[in-house]
N, C-alpha and C positions, 0 to 999 in steps of 0.2 A: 871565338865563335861568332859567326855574323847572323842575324836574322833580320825576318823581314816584319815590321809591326804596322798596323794599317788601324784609322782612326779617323775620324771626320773634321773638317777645318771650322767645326763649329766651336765656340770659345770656351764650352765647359770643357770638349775634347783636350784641344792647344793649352788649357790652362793646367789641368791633369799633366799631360806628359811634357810640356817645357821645356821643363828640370832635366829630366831624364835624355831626352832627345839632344838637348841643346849643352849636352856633361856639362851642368852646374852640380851634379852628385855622380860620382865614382859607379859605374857601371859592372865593376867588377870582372873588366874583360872583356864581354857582352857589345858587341856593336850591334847597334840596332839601325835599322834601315827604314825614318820611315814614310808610310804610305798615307798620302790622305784621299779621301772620300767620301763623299757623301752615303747614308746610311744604308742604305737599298741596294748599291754596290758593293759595299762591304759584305753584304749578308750575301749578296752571288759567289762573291769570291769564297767565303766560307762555305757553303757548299760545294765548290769542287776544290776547296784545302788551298788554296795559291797561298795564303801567308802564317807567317810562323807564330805570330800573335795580334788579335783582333779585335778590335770593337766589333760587336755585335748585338741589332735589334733580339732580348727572351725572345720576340715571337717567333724566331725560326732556330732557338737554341734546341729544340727538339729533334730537327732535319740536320741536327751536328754531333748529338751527342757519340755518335762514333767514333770520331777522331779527332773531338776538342771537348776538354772539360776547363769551366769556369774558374776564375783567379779570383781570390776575395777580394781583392783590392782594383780601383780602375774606378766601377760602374758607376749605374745612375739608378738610383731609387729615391724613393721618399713619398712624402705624402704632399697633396696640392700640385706636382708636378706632370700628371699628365694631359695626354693630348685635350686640344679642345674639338668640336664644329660647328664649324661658322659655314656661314652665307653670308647672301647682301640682304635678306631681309628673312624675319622669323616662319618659319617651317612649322606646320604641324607635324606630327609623328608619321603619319601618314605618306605625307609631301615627301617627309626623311625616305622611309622605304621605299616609295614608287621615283624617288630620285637617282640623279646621275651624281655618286660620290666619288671625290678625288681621294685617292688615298697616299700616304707619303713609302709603296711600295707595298709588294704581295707578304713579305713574310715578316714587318715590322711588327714590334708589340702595337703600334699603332691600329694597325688592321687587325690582330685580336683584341685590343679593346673594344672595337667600333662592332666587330659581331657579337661581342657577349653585350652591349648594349641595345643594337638591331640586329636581330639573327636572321630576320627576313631580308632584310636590302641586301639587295642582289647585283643591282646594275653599279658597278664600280669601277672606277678608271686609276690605274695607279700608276702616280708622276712624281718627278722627285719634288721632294720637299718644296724647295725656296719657289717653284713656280705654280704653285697650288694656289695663292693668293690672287694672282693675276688671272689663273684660270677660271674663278669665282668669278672675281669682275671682268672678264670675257662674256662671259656666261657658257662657257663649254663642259662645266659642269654645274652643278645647284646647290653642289655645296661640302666642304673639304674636311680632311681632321688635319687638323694641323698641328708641328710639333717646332721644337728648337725655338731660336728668337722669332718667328713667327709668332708664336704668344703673345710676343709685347709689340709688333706693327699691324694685328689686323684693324685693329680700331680705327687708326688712325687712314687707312683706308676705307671707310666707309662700310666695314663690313660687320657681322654682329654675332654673337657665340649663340650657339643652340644647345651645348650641351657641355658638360667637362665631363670625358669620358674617364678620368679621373678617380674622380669622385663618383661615378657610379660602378666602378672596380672598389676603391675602398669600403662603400657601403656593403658590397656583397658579399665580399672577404674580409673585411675589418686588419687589412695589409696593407705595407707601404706597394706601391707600382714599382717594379722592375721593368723600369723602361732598357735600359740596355748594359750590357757586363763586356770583360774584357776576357777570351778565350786563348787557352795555347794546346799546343797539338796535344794529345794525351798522351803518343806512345814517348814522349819527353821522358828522361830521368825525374825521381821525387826532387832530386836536389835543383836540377833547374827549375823546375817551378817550383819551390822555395822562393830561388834566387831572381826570378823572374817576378813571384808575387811582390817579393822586398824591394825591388827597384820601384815598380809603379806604386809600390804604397810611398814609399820615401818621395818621389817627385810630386805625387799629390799633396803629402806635407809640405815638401820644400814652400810651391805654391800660394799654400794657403798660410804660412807664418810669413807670407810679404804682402800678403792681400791688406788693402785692397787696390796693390797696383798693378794694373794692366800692363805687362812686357811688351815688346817690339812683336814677339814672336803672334803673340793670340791676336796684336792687330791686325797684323797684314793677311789674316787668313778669316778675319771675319766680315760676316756680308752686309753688317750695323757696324757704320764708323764709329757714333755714338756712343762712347764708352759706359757711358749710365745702361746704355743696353745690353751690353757685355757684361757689363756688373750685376745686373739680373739676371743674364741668362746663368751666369758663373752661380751667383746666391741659390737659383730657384735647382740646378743640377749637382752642384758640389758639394756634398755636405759628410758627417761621418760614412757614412756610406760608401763615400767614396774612397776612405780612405780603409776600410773593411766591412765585410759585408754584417757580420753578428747574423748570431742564432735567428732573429727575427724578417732580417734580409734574406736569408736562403730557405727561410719558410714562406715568405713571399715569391722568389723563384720557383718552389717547387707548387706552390697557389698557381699560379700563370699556368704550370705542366696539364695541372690537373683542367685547367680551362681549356687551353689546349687539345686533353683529349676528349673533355665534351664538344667541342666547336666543331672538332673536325673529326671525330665518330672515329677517334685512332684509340693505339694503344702506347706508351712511350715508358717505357725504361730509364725511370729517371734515377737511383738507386746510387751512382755513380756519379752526378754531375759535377763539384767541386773539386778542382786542383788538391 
């Protein structure tokens, strides 16, 4: 059986699937085909179903739960990991809301972090990721949330964190952030996603019992040659979590639903979301 798996060329992404992608572990049959891309794309595509298993930003795991339910194994949670925003210079609260914010896409937890921290800011521009930084120092917007290894270069560009959106999600939930999980279609048999969740948990292990060395594969798909940088972005996203999610992880998932349907005055059927 061939499917098609689609994941970002970010290093905590390529370090997770590896293993699995690159059969250093027994697939069990299973070819998998995969996709990369950047976050924001992946989440389009999951909305109209193009891939057969996906990374995907919680914040648009609401606009899916029809026709994908979540793997325990894959994601990215934990605590100190979320986004940050930065400018080139400190912003009152103020400034923040009558500003132009770049955001790393419409349906990332990204941008539901950033409203349940400013529910008022309104004027927002959403671009991908990696060019958020640039567009700060353009000045084409006033000031960005940023995610991925972006964390560890805005400094060094001359620009300055205003907030850890972060940490104002755990204060309020007292939950690790579910920044993003790996989904497969739902009308799947149990047994494949069994066998589906056991392959990405095993290639997550594989991974993590040879860290801390960087493979061929996670270099050449990341946009920090600097392997120090990789090895933070790898430390700050890959951790138990990722290798399952635990009763605390999927109460943190279903924390985001419920902010979710405050933010956006919905109603969401989350009852179901776990593989």
């Amino acid at each position: 059986m061939r499917l098609t798996i689609g994941f970002s060329p970010c290093p905590n992404d390529t370090f997770i699937f590896d293993a699995l992608i690159n059969k250093n572990i027994d697939s069990g049959g299973l070819e998998l085909e995969p996709v990369l891309a950047d976050v924001q794309t992946l989440n389009e595509w999951a909305l109209i179903g193009k891939l057969d298993v996906t990374k995907i930003s919680y914040g648009v795991l609401p606009l899916l739960l029809a026709n994908y339910q979540v793997l325990s194994s894959g994601g990215a949670l934990g605590k100190g990991v979320g986004p940050l925003l930065i400018a080139q210079k400190h912003l009152s609260r103020e400034e923040i809301i009558r500003g132009r914010i770049g955001i790393p896409g419409a349906n990332t937890t990204a941008h539901l972090l950033f409203s349940l921290a400013y529910p008022e800011a309104k004027n927002k521009k959403f671009v991908v990721f990696s060019e958020l930084e640039q567009a700060v120092i353009d000045g084409s917007i006033d000031a960005a949330v940023i995610i991925h290894e972006n964390r560890f270069t805005y400094q060094n560009k001359g620009l300055v964190k205003l907030a850890d959106l972060g940490v104002y999600w755990e204060n309020e939930t007292n939950s690790p952030i579910p920044l993003g999980g790996i989904v497969t279609r739902r009308e799947y048999s149990e047994a494949l996603k069994v066998q589906l969740n056991d392959l990405v948990k095993s290639s997550v292990q594989y991974s993590l019992q040879r860290y801390p060395v960087i493979t061929e594969y996670v270099k050449m798909h990341s946009q920090e040659l600097e392997e120090q940088v990789m090895r933070s972005h790898i430390d700050l996203y890959v951790n138990d979590y990722s290798v399952a999610l635990k009763d605390d992880g999927k109460d943190a998932v279903e924390n985001l639903m419920k902010v979710y349907q405050r933010v956006n005055h919905s109603s969401v059927d989350f009852s179901d979301i776990f593989a």
